[in-house]
C-alpha positions as a printed NumPy array, in Angstrom:
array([[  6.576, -25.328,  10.979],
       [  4.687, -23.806,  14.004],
       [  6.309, -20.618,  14.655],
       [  5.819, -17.541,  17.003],
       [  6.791, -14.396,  16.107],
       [  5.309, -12.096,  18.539],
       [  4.828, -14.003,  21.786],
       [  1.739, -13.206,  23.673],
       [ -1.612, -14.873,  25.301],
       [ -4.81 , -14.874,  23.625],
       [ -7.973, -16.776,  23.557],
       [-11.034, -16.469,  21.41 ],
       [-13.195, -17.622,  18.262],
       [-11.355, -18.273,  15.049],
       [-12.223, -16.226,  12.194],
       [-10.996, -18.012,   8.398],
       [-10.189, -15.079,   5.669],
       [ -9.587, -16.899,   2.242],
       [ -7.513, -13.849,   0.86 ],
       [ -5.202, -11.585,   2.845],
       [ -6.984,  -8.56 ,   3.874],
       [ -5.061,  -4.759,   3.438],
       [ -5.848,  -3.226,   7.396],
       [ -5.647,   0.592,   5.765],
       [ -8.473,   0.791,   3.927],
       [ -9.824,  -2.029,   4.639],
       [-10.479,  -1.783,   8.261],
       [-12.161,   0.606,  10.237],
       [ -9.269,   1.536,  12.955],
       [-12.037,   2.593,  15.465],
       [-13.655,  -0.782,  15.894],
       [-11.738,  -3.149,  14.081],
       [-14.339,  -3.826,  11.29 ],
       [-13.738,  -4.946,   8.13 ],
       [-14.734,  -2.191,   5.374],
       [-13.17 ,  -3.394,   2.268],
       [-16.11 ,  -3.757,  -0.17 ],
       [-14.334,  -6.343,  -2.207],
       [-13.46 ,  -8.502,   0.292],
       [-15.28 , -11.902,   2.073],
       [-15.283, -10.573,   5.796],
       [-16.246,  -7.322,   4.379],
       [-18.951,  -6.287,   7.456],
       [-17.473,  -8.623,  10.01 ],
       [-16.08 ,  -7.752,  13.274],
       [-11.803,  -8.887,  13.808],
       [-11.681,  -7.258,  17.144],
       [-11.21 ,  -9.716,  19.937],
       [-11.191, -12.824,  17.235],
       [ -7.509, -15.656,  16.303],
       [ -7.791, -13.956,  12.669],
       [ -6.161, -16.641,  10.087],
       [ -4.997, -15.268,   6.963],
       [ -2.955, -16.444,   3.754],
       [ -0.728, -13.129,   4.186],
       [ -1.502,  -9.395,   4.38 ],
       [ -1.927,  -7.423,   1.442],
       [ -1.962,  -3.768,   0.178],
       [ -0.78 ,  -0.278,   2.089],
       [  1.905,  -0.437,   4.346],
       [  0.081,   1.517,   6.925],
       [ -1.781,  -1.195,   8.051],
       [  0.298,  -1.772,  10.693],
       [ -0.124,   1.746,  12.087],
       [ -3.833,   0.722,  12.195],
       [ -3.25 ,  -2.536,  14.013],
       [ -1.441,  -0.565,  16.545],
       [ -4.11 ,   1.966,  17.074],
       [ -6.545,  -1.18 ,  17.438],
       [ -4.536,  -2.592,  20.017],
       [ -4.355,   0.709,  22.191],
       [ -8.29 ,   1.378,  21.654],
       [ -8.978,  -2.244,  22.678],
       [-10.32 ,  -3.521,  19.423],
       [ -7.904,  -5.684,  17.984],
       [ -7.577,  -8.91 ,  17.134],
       [ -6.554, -11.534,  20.065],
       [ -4.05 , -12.866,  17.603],
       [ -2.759, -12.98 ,  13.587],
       [ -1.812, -16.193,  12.423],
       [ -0.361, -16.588,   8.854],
       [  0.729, -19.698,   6.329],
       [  3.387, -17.724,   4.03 ],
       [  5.43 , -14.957,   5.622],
       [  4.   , -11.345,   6.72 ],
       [  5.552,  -8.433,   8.1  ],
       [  2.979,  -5.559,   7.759],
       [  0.806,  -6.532,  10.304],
       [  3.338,  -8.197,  12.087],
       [  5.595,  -4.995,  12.939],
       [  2.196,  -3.254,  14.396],
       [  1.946,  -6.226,  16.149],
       [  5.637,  -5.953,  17.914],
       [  5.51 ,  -2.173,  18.126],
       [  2.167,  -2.007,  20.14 ],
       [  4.134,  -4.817,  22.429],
       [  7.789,  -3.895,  22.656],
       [  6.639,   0.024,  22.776],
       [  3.439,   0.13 ,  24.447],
       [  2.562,  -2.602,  26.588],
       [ -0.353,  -4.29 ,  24.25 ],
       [  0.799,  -7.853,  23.424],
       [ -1.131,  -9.322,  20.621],
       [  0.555, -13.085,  19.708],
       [  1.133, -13.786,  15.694],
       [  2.158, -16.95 ,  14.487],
       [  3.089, -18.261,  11.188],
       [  1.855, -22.416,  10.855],
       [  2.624, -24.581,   8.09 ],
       [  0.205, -25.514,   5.666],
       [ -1.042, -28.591,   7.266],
       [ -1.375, -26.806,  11.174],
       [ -2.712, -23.8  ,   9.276],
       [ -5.75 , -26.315,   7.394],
       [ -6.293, -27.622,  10.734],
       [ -6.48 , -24.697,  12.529],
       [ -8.921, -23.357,  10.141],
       [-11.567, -25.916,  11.338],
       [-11.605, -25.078,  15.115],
       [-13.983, -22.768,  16.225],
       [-12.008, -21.134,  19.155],
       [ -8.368, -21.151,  20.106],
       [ -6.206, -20.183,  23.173],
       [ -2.173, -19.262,  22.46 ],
       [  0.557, -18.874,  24.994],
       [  4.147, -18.463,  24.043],
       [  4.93 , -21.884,  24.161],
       [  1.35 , -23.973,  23.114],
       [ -1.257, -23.518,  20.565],
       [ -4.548, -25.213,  21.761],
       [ -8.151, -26.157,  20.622],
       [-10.846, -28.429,  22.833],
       [ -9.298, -31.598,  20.636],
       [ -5.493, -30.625,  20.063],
       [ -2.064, -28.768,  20.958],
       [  0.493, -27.864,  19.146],
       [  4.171, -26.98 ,  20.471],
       [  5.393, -23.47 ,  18.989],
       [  9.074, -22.205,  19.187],
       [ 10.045, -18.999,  18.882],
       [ 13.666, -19.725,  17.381],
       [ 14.177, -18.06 ,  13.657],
       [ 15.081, -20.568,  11.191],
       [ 18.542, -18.593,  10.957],
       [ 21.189, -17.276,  13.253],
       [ 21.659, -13.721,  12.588],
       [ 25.293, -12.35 ,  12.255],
       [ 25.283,  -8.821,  13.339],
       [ 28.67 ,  -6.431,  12.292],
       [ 30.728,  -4.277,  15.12 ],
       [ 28.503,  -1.194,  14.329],
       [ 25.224,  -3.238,  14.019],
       [ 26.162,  -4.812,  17.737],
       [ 26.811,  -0.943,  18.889],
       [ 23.734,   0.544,  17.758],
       [ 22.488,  -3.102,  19.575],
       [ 24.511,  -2.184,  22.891],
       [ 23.189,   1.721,  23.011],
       [ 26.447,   3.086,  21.885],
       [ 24.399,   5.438,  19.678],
       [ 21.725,   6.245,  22.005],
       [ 18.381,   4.716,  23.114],
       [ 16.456,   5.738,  20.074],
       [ 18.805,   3.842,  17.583],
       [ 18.931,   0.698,  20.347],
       [ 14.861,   0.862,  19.995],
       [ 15.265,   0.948,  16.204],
       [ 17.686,  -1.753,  16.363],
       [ 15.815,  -3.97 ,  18.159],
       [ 12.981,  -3.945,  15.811],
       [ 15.101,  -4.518,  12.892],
       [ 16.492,  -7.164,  14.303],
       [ 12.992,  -9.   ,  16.203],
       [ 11.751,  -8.244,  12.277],
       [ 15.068,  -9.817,  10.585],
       [ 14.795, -13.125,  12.962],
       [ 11.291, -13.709,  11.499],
       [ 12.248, -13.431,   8.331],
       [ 14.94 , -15.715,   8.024],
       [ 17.022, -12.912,   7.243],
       [ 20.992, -13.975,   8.265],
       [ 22.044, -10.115,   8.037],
       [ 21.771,  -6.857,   7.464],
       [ 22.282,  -4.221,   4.557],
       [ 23.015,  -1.262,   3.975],
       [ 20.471,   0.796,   2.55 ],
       [ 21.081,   4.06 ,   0.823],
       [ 17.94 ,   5.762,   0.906],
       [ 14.71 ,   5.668,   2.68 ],
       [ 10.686,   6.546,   2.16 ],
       [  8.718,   6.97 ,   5.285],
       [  4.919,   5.996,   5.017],
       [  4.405,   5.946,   8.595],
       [  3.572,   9.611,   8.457],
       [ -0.053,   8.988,   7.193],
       [ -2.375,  10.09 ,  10.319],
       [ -4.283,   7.007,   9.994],
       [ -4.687,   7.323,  13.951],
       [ -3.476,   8.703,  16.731],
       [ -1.322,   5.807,  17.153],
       [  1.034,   6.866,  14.018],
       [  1.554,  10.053,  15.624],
       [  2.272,   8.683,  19.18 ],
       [  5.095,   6.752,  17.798],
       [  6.443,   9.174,  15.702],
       [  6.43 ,  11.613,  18.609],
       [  7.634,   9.137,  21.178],
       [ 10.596,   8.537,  18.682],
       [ 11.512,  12.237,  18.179],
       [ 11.282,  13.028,  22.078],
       [ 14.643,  10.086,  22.282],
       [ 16.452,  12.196,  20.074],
       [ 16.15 ,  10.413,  16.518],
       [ 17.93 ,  11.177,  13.895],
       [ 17.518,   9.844,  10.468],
       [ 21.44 ,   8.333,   8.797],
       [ 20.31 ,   8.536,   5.183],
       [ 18.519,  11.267,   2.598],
       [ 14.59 ,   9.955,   3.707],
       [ 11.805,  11.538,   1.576],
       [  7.824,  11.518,   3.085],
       [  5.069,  10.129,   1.627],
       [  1.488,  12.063,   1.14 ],
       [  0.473,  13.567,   4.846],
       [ -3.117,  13.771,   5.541],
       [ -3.554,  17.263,   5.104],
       [ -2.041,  19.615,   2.837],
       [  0.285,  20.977,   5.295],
       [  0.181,  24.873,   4.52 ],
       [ -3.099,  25.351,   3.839],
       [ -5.424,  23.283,   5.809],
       [ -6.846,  25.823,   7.923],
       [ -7.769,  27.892,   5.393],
       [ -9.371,  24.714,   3.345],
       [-11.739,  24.537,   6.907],
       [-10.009,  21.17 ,   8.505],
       [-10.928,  20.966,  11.79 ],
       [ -8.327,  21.735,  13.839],
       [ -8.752,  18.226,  16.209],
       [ -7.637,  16.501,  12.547],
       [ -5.326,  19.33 ,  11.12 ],
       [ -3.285,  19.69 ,  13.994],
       [ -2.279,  16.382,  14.678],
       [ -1.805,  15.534,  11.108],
       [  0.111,  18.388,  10.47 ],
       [  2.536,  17.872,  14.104],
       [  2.754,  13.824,  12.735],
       [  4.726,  15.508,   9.683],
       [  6.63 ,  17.626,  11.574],
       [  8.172,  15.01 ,  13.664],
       [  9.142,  13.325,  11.016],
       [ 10.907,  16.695,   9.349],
       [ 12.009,  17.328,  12.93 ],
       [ 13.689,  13.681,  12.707],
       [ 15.619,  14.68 ,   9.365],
       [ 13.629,  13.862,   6.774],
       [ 12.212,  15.491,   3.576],
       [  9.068,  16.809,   3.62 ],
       [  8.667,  15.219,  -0.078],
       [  4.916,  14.496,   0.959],
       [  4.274,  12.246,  -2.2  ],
       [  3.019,   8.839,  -2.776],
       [  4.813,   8.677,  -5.839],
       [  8.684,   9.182,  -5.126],
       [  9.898,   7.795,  -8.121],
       [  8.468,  10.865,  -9.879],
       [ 11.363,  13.185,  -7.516],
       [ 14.648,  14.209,  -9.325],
       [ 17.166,  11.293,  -9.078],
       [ 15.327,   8.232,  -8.773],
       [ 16.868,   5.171,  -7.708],
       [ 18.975,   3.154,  -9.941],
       [ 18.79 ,  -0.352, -11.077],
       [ 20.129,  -2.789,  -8.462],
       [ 20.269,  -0.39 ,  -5.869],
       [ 19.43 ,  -1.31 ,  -2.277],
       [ 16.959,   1.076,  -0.719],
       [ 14.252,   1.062,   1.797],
       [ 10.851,   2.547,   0.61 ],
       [  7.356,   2.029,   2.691],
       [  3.989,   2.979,   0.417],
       [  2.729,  -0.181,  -1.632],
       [  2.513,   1.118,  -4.825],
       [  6.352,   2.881,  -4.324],
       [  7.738,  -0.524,  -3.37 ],
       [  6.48 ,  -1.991,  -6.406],
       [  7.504,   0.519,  -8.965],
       [ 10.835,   0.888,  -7.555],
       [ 11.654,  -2.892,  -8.072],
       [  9.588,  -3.737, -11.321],
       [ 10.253,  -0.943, -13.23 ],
       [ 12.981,   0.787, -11.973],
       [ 15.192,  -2.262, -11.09 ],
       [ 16.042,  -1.018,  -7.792],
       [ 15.643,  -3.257,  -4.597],
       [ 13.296,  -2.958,  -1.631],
       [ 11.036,  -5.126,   0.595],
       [  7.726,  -3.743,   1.335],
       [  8.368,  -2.601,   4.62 ],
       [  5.829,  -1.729,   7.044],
       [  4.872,   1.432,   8.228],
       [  7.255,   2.313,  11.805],
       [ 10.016,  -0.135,  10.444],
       [ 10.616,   2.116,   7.693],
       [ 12.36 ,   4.753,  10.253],
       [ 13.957,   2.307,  12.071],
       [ 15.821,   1.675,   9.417],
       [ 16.438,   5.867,   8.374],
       [ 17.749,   5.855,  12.046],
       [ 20.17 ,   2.977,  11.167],
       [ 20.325,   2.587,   7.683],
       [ 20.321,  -0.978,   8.007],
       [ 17.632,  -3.229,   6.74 ],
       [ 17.063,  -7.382,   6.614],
       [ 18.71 ,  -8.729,   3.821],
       [ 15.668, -10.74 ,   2.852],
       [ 12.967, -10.742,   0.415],
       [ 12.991,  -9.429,  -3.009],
       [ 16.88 ,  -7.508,  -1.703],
       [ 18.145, -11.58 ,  -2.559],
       [ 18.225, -12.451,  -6.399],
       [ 16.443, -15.921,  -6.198],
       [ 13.044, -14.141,  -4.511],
       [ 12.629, -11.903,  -7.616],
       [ 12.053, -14.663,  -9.917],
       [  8.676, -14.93 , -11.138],
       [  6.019, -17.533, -10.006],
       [  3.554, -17.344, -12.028],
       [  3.373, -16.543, -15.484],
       [ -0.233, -14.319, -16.732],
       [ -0.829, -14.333, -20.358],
       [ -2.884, -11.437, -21.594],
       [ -5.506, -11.234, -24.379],
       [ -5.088,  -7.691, -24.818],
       [ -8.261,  -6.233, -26.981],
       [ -7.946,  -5.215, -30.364],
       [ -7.555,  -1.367, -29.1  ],
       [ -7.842,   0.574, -25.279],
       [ -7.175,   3.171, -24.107],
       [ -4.573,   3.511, -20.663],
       [ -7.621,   2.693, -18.365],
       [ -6.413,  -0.709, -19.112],
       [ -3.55 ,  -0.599, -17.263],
       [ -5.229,  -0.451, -13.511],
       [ -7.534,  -3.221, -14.296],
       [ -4.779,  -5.451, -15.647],
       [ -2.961,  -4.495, -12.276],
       [ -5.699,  -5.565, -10.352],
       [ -6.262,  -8.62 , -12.33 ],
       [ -2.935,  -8.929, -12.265],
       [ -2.974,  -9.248,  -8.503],
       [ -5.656, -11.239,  -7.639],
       [ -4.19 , -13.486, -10.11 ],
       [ -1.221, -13.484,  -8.092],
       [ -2.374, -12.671,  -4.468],
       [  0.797, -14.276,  -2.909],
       [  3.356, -14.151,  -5.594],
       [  5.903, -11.954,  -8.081],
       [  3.893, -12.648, -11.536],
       [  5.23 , -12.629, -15.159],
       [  2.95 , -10.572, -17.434],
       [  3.269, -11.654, -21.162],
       [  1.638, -10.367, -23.94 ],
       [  1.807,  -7.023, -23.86 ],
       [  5.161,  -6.824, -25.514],
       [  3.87 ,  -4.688, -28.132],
       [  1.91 ,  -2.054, -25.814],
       [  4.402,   0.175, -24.885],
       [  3.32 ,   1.553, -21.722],
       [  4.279,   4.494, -20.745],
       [  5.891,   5.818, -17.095],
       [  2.159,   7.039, -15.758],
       [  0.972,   3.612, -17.275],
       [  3.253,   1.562, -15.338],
       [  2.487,   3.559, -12.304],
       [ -1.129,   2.671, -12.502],
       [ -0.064,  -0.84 , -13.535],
       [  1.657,  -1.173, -10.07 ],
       [ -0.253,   0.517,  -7.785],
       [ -3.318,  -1.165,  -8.639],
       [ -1.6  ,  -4.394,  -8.462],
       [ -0.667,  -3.356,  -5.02 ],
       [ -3.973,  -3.583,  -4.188],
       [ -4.772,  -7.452,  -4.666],
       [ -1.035,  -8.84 ,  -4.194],
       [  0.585,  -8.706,  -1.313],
       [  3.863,  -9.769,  -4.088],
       [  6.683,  -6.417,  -4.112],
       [  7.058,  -6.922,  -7.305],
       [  5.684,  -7.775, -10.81 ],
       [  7.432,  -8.814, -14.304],
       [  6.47 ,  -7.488, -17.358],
       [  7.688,  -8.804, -20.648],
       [  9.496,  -7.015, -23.029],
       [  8.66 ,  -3.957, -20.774],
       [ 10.123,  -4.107, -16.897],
       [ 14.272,  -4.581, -16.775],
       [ 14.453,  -8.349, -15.487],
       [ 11.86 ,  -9.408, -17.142],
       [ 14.107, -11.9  , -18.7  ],
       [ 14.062, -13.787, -15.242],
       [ 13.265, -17.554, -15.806],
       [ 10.187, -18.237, -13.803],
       [ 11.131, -20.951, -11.169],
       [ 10.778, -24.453, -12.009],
       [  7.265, -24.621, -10.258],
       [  5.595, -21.671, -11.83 ],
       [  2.452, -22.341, -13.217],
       [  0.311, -20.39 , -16.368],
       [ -2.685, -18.506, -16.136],
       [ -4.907, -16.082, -18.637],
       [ -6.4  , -12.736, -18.281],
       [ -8.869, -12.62 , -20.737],
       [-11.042,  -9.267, -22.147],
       [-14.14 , -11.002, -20.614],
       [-11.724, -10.519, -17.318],
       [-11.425,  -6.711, -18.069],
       [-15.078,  -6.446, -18.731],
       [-15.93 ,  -7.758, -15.155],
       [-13.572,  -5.361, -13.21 ],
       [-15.441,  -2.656, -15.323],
       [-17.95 ,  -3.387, -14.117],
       [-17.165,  -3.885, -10.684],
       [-15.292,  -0.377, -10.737],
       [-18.501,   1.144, -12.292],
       [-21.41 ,  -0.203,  -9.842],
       [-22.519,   3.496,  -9.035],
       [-24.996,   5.494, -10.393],
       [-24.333,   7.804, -13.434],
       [-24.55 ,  10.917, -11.697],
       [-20.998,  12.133, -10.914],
       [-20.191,  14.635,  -7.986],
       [-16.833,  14.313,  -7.718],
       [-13.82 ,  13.583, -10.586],
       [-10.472,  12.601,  -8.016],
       [ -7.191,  12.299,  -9.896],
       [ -4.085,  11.613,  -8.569],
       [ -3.98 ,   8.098,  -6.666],
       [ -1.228,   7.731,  -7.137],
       [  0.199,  11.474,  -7.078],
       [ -0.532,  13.042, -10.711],
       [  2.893,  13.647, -12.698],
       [  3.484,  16.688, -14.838],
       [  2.483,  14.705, -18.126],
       [ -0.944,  13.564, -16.517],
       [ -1.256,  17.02 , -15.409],
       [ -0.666,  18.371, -19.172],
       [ -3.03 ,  15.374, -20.512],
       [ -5.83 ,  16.615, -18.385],
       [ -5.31 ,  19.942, -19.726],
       [ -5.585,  18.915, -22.897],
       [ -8.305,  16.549, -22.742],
       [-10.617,  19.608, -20.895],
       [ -9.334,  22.025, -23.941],
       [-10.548,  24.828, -22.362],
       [-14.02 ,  23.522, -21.239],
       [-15.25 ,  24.161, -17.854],
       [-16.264,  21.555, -15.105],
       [-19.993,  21.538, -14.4  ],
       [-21.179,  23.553, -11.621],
       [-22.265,  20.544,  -9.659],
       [-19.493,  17.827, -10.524],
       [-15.701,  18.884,  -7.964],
       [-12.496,  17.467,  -9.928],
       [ -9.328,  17.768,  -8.078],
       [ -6.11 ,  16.461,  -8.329],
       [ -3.74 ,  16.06 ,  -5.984],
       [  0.404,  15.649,  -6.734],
       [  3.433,  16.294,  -5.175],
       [  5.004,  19.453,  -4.514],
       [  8.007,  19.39 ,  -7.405],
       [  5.012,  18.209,  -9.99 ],
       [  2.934,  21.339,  -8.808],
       [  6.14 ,  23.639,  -9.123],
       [  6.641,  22.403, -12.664],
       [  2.836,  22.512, -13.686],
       [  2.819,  26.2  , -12.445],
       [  5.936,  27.458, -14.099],
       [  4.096,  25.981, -17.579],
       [  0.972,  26.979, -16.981],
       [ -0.759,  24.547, -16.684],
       [ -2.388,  25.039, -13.37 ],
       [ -3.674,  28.235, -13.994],
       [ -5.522,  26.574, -16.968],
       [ -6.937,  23.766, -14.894],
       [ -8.187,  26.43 , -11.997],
       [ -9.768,  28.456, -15.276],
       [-11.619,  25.198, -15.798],
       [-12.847,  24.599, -12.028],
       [-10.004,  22.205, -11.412],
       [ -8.952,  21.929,  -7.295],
       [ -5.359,  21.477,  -7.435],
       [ -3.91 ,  20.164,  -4.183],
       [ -0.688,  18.985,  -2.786],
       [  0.352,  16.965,   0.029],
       [ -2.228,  14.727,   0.122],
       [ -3.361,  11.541,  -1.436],
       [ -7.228,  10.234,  -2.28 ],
       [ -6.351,   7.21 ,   0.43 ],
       [ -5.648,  10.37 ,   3.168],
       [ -7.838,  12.627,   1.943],
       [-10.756,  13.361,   5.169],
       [-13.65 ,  16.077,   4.764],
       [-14.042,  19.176,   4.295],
       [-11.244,  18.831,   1.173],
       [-13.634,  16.138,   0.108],
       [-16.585,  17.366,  -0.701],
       [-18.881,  16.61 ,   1.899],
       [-22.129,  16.454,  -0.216],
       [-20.469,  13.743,  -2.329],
       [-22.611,  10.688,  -3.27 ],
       [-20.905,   9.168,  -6.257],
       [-16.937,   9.807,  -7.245],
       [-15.412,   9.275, -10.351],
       [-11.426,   8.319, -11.184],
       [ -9.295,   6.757, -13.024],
       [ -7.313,   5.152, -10.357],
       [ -7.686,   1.375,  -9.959],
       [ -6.303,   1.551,  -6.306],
       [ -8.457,   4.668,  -5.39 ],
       [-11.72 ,   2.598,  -7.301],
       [-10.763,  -0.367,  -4.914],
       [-10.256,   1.271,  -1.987],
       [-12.789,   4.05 ,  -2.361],
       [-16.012,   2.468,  -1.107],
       [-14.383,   1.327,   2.23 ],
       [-12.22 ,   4.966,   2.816],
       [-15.182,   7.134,   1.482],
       [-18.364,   5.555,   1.866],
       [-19.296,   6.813,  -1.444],
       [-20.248,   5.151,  -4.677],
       [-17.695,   4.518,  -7.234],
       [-17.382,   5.329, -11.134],
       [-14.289,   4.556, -13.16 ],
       [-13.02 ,   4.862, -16.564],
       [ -9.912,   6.695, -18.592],
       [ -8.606,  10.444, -18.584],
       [-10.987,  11.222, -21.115],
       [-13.984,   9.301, -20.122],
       [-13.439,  11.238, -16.096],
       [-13.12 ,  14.732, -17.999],
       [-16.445,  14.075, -19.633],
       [-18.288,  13.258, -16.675],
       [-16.357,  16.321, -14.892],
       [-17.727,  18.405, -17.797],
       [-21.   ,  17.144, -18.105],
       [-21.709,  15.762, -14.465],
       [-22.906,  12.343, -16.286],
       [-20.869,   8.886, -16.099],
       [-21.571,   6.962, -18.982],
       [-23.635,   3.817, -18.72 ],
       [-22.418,   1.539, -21.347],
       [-19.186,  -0.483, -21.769],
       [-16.79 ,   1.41 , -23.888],
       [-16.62 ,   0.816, -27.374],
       [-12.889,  -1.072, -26.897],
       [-14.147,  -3.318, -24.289],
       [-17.416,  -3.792, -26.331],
       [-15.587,  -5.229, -28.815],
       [-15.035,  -9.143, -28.946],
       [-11.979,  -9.449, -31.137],
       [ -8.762,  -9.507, -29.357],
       [ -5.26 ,  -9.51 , -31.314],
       [ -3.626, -12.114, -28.865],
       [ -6.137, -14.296, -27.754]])
């Protein structure tokens, strides 16, 4: 297979990434470098390069960053993947169909991908792949005909106005490279898109309320960039407050809630098992299928309202019963005991055990994780994977999902946990910050924190703040348990998220941050610049307390007896 997606020209040197590569957080939107500490390419240029990748990975914002690379001039010539894609992809088509910026990305078969992997340079038109030794024919036909309804084929025609025809478009360019052979309905969306990752994600969101948008469905917002009441008085600069704040407003002007969390599933009413929705926000998309049952492809930043505008959505992915089968099956060692710090590393284990596929984690039958557990569970996974969705056994509601025929078996060991530990704890022991809340605190992390400070104080030097949605801060106020974290010197903020978060809100004279969030530990060194610490609840509140990480491997991970292994 040697497909086009996006057809465009482009020439230049090819650059080989062995794992997929998450553009938010992971590249610097100004000038296209890569910033992910954890990854290969981390320090290398994309901008101007044929970039081949196994898939994309991580937030769904990425393709807002793509787009702002290709109106600042600095991204890639081209994005060619192996298995399917549709982050980058959709920034890809936007900064095209929308804004005049072509950037070509393919999708090559295994064998055409190998080869292409060995040329040093590369020049694509919409019909030819070259290098100095071979061509290769592409076709832009989708490997299914799509069959559109009468209302789909209106909204098509401009029957509803040019805003849904835009939005249609999309869905429809996006549904052709997937394979997709219809649309759904969808009865709820979650916008992402509304991160000011650039100016790019607010000139689309602006362009699309000028035509008139309105969203068809109830559509909640993820975590703005600012917390939107109160960022003048925190001292955001008003060349970053004010567009982050109007990016939220057009989205509010466009219908939809302004939620602003990054953890939806914590809202009253949460979707149901087997119900079709259409939620952006990595660690949302996962959630919603593993543990709540519920159904929803990842979908990328901009597509997500095109699709509140329509409430129509590919029917492709993990929305079809045979792509939520696992394919691969993880068996866990657990440790004799832990503590719930082990739930982000198995996510991220769990991910780069399964970079490219829905996993099957057994062994932990007998853990009984809790809600905030699974949360961390998913959203670090999120993180490594580019998979929707993960299985756990005897935990997550289709668990019970034969893995298909060709699934194969791999272990995550305690000697696995001690090296992401480790990884997650390569700063020094002096702590200046303690950030909770990646994803957004709930009420019961809220009341464990309370509980675990017990009426201590922070130290003078060490920041902790936590930042949660707007019905979790309601509740935490009416119990008081706010007031008792502000007594202590906890910042409690909503709106935003650690992975939006800019300066002055974090603290400036930061050197070394401390959480217990295995997406914010991953992510943090790129987003922040600042050294990373990591542990549980407990072991963050004692660092907040005493302004002191501690050095040594905790006793549970210490330990070399497993009950499983």
């Amino acid at each position: 297979m040697a497909q086009i997606i996006v057809p465009a020209e482009a020439q230049g040197a090819v650059l080989v990434s062995s794992e997929g590569l998450s553009f938010w957080g992971g590249v610097d939107p100004a000038d296209g470098k890569v910033i992910d500490a954890h990854h290969p390419l981390c320090g290398q240029s994309l901008a101007g390069k044929i970039v081949l990748m196994p898939t994309s990975r991580g937030s769904c914002t990425g393709s807002g960053v793509l787009l702002e690379l290709a109106l600042n001039g600095h991204a890639p010539a081209a994005l060619v993947f192996r298995e399917a894609e549709d982050i980058l992809t959709l920034g890809a088509l936007i900064a095209g169909k929308m804004f005049d910026k072509p950037l070509a990305v393919l999708r090559l078969g295994a064998k055409d991908y190998d080869l292409l992997a060995k040329a040093r340079s590369a020049r694509i038109t919409p019909e030819m792949l070259s290098t100095d030794e071979w061509d290769l024919p592409l076709s832009d036909r989708p490997a299914r005909d799509l069959h559109l309804t009468a209302e789909d084929q209106a909204m098509l025609g401009g029957a509803h106005g040019p805003a849904v025809q835009l939005a249609m478009e999309i869905i429809c360019t996006m549904a052709r490279g997937q394979g997709a052979e219809r649309l759904v309905d969808v009865t709820r969306v979650h916008i992402d898109g509304c991160i000011y990752a650039s100016p790019a994600n607010l000139l689309f969101a602006q362009t699309m309320a000028d035509m008139g948008s309105q969203v068809r469905v109830p559509t909640t917002m993820n975590a703005i960039s600012v917390d939107h009441g109160n960022w003048r008085a925190q001292g955001v600069p008003p060349n970053f407050g004010l567009p982050a704040s109007r990016l939220a407003d057009a989205y509010v002007t466009m219908g939809a809630r302004p939620s602003f969390t990054c953890a939806p599933y914590q809202l009253p009413a949460p979707p149901e098992r087997g119900e079709f929705i259409a939620w952006s926000e990595s660690n949302a998309v996962i959630y919603a299928n593993s543990v709540l049952g519920a159904r929803t492809v990842k979908h990328p930043d901009f597509l997500d309202l095109c699709i509140a505008l329509t409430a129509r959505a590919p029917l492709s992915g993990v929305y079809l019963d045979d792509h939520r089968a696992p394919r691969r099956v993880i068996d866990v060692a657990l440790p004799a005991q832990y503590n719930e710090a082990i739930w982000p590393m198995l996510g991220w284990l769990a991910g780069q055990a399964a970079p490219d596929r829905i996993p099957l984690l057994r062994g932990l039958e007998t853990a009984a994780p809790n809600e905030d557990d699974l949360k961390a569970l998913c959203a670090a996974f999120g993180t490594t994977s580019a998979a929707p969705m993960l299985h756990v056994a005897g935990v997550t509601p289709e668990a019970d999902l034969p893995p298909v025929a060709e699934a194969d078996t791999l272990r995550i060991t305690p000697q696995d946990l001690r090296r992401v530990w480790r990884q997650f704890n390569a700063g020094p022991a002096q702590v200046d910050l303690v950030a909770f809340g990646s994803p957004h605190f709930s009420l019961a992390e809220c009341r464990a924190l309370d509980a675990a400070l017990a009426g201590r104080k922070r130290h003078p030097d060490t920041a902790v703040i936590v930042t949660l949605g707007h019905d979790t801060l309601t509740a935490a106020r009416d119990d008081g348990t706010v007031a008792r974290l502000e007594a202590a010197g906890v910042q409690v903020v909503p709106d935003i998220c650690w992975c939006s978060i800019s300066e002055p809100v974090f603290p400036p004279s930061t050197k070394v941050l401390m959480t217990n969030s295995g997406k914010y530990a991953h992510y943090a060194p790129g987003l922040s610049g600042r050294a990373v610490r990591f542990g549980s609840i407990a072991d963050c509140v004692k660092a907040a307390v005493t302004g002191q990480a501690g050095e040594a491997l905790p006793t549970w991970l210490a330990a070399k007896e497993t009950n499983n292994a």
